[in-house]
C-alpha positions in Angstrom: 0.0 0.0 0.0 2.9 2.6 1.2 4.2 2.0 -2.6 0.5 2.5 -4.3 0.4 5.7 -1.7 3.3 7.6 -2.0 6.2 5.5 -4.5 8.3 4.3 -2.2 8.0 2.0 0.6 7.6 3.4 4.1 8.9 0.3 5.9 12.5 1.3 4.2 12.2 4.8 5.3 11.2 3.3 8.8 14.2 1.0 9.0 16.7 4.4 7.5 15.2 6.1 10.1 15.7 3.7 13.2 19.3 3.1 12.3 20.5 6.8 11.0 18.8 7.7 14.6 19.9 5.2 16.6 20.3 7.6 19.6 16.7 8.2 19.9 15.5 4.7 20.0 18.1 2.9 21.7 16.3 2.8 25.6 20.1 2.7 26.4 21.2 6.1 24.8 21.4 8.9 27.0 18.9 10.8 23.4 16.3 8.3 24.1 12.7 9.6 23.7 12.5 11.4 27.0 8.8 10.7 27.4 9.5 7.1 26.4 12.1 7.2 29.4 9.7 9.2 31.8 6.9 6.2 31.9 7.8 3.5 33.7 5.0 1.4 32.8 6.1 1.3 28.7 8.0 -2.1 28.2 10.0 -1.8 25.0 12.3 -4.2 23.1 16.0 -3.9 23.3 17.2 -1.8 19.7 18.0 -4.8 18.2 15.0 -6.8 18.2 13.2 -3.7 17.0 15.0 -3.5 14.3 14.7 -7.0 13.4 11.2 -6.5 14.1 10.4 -3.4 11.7 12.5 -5.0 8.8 9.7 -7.7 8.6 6.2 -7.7 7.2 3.4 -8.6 9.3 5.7 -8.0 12.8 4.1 -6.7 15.8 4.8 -3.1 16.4 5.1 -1.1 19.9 4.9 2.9 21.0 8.4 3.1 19.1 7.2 2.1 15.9 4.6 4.7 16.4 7.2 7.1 16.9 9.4 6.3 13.9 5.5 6.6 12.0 5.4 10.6 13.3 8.9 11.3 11.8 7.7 9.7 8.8 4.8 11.3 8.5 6.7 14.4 8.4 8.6 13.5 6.1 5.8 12.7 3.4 3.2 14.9 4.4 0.8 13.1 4.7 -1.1 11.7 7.5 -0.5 8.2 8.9 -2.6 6.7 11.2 -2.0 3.6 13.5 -4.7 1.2 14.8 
């Protein structure tokens, strides 16, 4: 569909993202999301099983993947929504 949409694939621009950025998805970087950080309830994976997560069709995705989805929609303008 992201090809149909808007000629490329989204799931590449994801994955650019996520590894040009590592800073802010890495839960061990001192960058990380702050409000990711701040809630101690959030359980996310380790960077590297997102990554190998997001590279994958059909994978389940968490609050990071919705925070990759923001930049993304950003950078297509257009709007993306998650369900």
């Amino acid at each position: 569909m992201s090809l149909v949409l808007y000629g490329h694939h989204l799931r590449l621009l994801a994955v650019m993202e996520i590894l040009l950025y590592l800073v802010l998805y890495d839960g061990s970087s001192t960058d990380y999301y702050s409000p990711y950080r701040a809630d101690n309830q959030l359980v996310l994976s380790a960077y590297g099983d997102f990554v190998q997560r997001v590279v994958k069709d059909g994978n389940y995705s968490d609050m990071l993947t919705v925070l990759v989805l923001s930049v993304l929609s950003a950078v297509v303008q257009k709007l993306i929504q998650t369900r």
